[in-house]
Backbone as a chain_set.jsonl record, in Angstrom:
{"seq": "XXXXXXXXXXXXXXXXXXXXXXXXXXXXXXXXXXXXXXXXXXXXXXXXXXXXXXXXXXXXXXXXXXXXXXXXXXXXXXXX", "coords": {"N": [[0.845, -1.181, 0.0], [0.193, 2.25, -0.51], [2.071, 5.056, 0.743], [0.554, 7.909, 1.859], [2.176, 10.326, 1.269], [3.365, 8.996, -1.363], [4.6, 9.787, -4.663], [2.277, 10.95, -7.524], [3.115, 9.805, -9.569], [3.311, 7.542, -9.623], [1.309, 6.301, -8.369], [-0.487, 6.342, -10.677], [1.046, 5.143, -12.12], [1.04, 2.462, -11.191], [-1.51, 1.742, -11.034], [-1.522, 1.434, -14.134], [-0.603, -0.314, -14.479], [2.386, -0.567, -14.787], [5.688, -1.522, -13.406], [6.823, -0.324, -10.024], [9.457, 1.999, -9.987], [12.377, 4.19, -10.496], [12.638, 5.896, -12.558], [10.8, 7.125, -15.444], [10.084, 6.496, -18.887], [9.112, 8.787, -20.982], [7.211, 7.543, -22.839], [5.896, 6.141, -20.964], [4.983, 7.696, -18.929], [3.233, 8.82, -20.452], [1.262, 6.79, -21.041], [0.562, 5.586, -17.973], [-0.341, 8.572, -17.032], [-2.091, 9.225, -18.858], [-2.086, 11.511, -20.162], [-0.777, 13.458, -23.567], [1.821, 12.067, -25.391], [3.192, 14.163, -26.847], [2.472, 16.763, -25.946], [3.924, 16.293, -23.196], [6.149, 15.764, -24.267], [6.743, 18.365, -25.687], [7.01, 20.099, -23.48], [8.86, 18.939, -22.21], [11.129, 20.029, -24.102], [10.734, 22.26, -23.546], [11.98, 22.918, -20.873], [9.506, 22.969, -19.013], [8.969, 20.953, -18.142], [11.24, 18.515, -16.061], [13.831, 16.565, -17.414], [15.744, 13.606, -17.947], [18.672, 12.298, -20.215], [20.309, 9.452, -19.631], [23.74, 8.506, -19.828], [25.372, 7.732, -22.985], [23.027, 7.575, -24.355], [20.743, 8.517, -26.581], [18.359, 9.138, -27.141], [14.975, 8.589, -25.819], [14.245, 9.921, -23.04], [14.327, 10.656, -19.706], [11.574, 10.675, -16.806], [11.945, 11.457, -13.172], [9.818, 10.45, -10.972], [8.719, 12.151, -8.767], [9.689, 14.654, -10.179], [7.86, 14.979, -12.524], [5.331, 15.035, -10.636], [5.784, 17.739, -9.621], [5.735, 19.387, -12.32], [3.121, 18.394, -12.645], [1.343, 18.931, -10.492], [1.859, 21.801, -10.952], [0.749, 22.954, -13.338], [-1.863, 21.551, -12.828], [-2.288, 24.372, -11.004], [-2.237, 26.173, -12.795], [-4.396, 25.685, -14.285], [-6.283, 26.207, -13.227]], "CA": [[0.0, 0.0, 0.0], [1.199, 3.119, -0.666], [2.358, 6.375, 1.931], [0.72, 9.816, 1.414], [3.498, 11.327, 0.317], [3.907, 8.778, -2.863], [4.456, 10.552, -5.848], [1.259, 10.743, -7.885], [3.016, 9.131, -11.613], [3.911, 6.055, -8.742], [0.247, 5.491, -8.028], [-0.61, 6.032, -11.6], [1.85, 3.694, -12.852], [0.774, 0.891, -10.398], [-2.776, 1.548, -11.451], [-1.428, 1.742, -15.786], [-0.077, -1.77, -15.019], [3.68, -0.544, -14.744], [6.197, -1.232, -12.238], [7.276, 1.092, -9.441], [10.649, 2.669, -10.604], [13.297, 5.752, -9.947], [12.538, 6.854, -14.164], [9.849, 6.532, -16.481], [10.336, 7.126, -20.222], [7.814, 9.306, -21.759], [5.632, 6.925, -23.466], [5.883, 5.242, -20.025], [4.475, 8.208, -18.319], [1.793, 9.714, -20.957], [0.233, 5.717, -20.601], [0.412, 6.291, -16.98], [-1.216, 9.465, -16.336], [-3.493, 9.715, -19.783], [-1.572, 12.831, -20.727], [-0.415, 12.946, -24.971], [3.475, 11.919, -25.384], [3.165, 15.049, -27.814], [2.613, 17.692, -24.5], [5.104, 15.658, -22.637], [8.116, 15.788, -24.812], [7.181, 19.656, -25.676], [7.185, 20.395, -22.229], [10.252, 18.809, -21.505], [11.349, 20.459, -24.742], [10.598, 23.895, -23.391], [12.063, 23.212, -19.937], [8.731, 23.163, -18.197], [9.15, 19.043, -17.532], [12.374, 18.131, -16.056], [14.243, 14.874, -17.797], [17.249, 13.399, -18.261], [19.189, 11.072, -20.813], [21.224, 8.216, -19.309], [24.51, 8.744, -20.418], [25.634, 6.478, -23.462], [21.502, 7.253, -24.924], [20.803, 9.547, -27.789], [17.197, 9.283, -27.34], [14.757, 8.118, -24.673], [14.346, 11.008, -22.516], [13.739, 9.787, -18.8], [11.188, 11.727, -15.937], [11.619, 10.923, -12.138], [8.403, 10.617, -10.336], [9.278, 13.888, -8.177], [9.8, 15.663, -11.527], [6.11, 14.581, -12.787], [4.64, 15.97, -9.689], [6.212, 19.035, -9.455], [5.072, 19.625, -13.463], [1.654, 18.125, -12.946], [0.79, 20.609, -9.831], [2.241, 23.391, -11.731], [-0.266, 22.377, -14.264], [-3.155, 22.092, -11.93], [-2.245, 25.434, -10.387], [-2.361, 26.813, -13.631], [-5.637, 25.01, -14.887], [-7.695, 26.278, -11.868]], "C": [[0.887, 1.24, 0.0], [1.062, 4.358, 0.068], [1.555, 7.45, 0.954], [1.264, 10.566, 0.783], [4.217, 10.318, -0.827], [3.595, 9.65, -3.622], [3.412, 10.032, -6.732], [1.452, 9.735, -8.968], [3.204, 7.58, -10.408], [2.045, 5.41, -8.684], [-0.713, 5.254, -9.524], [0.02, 4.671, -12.813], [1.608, 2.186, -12.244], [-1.056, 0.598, -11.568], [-2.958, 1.08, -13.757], [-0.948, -0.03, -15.983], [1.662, -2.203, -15.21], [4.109, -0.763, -13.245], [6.626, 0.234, -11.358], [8.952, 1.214, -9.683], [11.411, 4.034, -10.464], [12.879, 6.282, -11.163], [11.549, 6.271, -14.405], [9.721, 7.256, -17.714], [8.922, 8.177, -20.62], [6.491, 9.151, -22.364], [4.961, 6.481, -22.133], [4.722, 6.285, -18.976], [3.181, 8.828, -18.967], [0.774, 8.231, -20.834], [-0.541, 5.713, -19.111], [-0.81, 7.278, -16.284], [-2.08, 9.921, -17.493], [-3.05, 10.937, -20.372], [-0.569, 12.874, -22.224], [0.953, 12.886, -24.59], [3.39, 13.086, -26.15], [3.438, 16.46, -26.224], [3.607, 17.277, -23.685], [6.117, 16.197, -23.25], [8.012, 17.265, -25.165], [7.369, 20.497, -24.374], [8.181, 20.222, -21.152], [11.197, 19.464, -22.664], [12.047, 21.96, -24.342], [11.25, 23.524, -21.893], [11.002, 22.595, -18.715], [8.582, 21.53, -17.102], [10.5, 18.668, -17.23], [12.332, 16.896, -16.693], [15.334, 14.917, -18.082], [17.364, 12.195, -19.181], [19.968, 10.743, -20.129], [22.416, 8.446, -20.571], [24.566, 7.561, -21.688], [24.371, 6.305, -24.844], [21.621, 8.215, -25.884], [19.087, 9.609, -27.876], [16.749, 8.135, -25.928], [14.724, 8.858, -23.366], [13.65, 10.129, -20.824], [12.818, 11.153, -17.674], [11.073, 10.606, -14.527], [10.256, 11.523, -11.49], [8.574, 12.312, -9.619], [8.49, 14.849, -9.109], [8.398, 16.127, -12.078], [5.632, 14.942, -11.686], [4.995, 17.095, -9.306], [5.458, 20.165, -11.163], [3.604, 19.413, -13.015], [0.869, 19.153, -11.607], [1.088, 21.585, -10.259], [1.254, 23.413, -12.854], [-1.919, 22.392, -13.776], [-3.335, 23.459, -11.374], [-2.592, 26.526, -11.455], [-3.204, 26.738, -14.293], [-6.568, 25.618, -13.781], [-7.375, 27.76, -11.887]], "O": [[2.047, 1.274, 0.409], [-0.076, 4.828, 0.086], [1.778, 7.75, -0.219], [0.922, 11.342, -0.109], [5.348, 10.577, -1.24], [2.568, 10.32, -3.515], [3.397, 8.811, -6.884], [0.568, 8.977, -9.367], [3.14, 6.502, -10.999], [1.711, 4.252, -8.938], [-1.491, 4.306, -9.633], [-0.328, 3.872, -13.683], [1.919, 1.098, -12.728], [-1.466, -0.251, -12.36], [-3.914, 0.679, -14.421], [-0.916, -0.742, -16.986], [2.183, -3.273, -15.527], [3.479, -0.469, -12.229], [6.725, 1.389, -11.772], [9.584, 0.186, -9.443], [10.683, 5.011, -10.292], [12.637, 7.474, -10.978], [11.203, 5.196, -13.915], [9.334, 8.424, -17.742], [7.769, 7.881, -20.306], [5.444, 9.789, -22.482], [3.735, 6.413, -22.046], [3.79, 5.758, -18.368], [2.245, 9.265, -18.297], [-0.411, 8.417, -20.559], [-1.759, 5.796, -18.952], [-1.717, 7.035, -15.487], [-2.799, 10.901, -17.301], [-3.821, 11.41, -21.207], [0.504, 12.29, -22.069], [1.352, 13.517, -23.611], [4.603, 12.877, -26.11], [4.515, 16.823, -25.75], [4.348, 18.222, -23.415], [6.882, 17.032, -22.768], [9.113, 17.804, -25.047], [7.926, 21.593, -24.428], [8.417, 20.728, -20.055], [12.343, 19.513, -22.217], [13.11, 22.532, -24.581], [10.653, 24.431, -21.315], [11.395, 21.949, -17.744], [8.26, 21.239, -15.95], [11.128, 18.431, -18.261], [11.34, 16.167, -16.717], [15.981, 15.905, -18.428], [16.567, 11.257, -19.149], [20.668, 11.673, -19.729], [22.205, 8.536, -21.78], [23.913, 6.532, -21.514], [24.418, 5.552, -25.816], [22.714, 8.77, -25.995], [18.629, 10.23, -28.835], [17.44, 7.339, -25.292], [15.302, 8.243, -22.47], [12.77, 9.268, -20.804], [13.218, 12.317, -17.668], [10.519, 9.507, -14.509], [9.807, 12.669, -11.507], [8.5, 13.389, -10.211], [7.429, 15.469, -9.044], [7.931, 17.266, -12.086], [5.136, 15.943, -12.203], [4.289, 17.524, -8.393], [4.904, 21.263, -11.11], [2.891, 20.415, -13.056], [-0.028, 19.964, -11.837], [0.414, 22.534, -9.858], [1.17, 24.598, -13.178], [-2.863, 23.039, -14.231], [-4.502, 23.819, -11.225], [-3.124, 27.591, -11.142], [-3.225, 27.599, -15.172], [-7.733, 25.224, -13.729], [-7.989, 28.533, -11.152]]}, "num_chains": 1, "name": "protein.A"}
């Protein structure tokens, strides 16, 4: 069961059928939380989504849970 203070893409990703995990790729997270891979990757494009490549990668952009809740309340805050 999961604490209060899990990160929201954690309880989404249990519920999407993914494991729980430190990263989740992009496709990994717009399945997830229902949100287009298209808004995602321009949003980490523009900054507004933190992510990182794994050294060694050239593609495959990764977001830690954290990251995704810090975007997705900035998002709600800005939707309301």
């Amino acid at each position: 069961m999961e604490s209060e203070g899990t990160p929201e893409l954690l309880r989404m990703a249990r519920i999407a059928g993914l494991p729980a995990k430190g990263a989740y790729t992009l496709r990994e997270v717009a399945r997830a939380s229902g949100t287009s891979y298209t808004t995602l990757y321009e949003d980490a494009v523009a900054g507004r989504l933190q992510t990182f490549l794994p050294p060694g990668r050239t593609r495959g952009r990764l977001v830690k849970p954290e990251w995704f809740e810090d975007w997705w309340k900035e998002g709600m805050e800005n939707a309301g």
